[in-house]
C-alpha positions as CSV (number, residue, x, y, z in Angstrom):
1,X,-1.7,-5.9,0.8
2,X,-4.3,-3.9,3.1
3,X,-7.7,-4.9,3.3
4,X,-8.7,-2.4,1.7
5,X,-6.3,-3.1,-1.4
6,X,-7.9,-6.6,-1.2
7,X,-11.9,-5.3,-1.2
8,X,-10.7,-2.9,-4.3
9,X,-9.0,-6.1,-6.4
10,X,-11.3,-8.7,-5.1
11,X,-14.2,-6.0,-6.5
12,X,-12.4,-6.1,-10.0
13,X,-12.2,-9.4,-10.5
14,X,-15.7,-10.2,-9.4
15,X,-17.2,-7.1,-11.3
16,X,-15.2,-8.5,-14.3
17,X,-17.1,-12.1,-13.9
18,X,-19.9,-10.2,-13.7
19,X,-20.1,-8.3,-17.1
20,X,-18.1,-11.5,-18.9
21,X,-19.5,-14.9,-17.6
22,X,-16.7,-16.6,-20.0
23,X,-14.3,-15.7,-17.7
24,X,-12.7,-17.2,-15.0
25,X,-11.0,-15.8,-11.7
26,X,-8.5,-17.5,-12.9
27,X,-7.6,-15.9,-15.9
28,X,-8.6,-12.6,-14.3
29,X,-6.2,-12.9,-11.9
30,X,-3.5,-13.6,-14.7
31,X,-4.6,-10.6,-16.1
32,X,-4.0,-8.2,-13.6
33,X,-0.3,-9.6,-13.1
34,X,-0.9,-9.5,-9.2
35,X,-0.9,-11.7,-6.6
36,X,-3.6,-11.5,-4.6
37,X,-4.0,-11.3,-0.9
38,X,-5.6,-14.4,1.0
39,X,-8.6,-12.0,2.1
40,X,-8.8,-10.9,-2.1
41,X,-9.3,-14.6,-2.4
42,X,-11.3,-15.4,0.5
43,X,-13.9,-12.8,-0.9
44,X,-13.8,-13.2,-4.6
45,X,-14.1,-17.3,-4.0
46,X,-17.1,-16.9,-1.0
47,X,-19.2,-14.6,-3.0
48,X,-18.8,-17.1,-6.1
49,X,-19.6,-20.3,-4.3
50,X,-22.2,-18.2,-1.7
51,X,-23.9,-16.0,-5.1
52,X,-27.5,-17.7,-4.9
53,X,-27.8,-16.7,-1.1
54,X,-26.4,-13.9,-1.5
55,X,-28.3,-12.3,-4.5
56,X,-31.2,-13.2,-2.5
57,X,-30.6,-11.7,0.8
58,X,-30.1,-8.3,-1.1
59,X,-33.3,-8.9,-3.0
60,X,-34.7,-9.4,0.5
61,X,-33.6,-5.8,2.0
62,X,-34.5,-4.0,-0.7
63,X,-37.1,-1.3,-0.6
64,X,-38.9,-0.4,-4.4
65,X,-36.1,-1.9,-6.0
66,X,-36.3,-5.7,-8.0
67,X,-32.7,-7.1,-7.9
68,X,-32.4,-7.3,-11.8
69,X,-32.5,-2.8,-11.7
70,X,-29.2,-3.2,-9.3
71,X,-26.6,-1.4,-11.4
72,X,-23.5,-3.9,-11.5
73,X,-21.1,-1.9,-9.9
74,X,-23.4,-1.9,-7.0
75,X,-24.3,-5.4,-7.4
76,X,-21.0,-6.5,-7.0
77,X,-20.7,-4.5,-3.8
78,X,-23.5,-5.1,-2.2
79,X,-22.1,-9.6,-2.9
80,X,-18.7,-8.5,-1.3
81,X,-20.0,-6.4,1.5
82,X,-22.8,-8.9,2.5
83,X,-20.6,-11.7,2.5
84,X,-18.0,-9.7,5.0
85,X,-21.0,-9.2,7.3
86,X,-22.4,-12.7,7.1
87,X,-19.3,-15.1,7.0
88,X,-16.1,-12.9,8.3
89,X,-16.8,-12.6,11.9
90,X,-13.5,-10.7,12.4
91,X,-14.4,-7.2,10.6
92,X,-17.1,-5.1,12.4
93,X,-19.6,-4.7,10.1
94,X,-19.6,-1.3,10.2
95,X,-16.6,-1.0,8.3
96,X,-17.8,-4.0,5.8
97,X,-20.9,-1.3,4.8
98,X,-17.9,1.7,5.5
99,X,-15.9,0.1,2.6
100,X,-18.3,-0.7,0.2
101,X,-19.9,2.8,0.7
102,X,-16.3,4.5,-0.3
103,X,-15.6,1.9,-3.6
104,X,-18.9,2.4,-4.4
105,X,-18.1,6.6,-4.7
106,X,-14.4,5.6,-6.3
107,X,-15.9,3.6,-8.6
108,X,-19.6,5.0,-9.6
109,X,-20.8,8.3,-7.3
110,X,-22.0,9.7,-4.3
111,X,-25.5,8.5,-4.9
112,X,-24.0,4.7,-5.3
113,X,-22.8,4.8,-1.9
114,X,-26.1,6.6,0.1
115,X,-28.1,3.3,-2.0
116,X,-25.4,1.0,-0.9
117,X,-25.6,2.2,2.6
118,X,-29.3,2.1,3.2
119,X,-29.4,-1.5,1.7
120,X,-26.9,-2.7,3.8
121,X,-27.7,-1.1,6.9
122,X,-30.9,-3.4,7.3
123,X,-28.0,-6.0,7.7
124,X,-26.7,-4.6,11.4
125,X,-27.4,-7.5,13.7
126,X,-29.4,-6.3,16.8
């Protein structure tokens, strides 16, 4: 499974958490009759356990916004991407914000992806 296949399934499960809190990734996972890459579960386990910092790094770098007006789709996308940049030293972060920016416009629209971009361009390290 490519990376990319990973980011899209790892997205579905943790978008799915997100709207139904009674579910686990466990039983999402079941429900999708897949098995999962080991990056799919690297990133659907490190945003769960790494959710608090995460949520508030976002509400950190954002500009008019509050956190609680973040649509879910985005929300989820913004976790994902954020943790890429932060704890997977291996993918350049450029196509961490890249990738979000392209499920965001396959799963919302175009104007998803320029808010997801401008949030998490304030991430680049200098």
């Amino acid at each position: 499974m490519s990376r990319k296949h990973s980011r899209e399934k790892a997205f579905q499960v943790l978008f799915q958490i997100d709207i139904n809190p009674n579910s686990t990734p466990d039983q999402l996972i079941q429900a999708m009759d897949e098995d999962l890459s080991d990056f799919a579960n690297q990133l659907i386990n490190g945003v769960l356990e790494q959710k608090v910092e995460l949520d508030q790094a976002i509400s950190e770098n954002l500009d008019h916004w509050s956190f609680s007006r973040i649509g879910t789709v985005e929300k989820t996308l913004l976790r994902i991407a954020v943790f890429e940049m932060k704890y997977v030293e291996e993918i350049p972060e450029k196509v961490s914000i890249n990738e979000a920016v392209e499920l965001a416009k396959r799963f919302h629209d175009e104007q998803s992806g320029k808010f997801i971009n401008g949030v998490l361009s304030k991430f680049i390290r200098s």
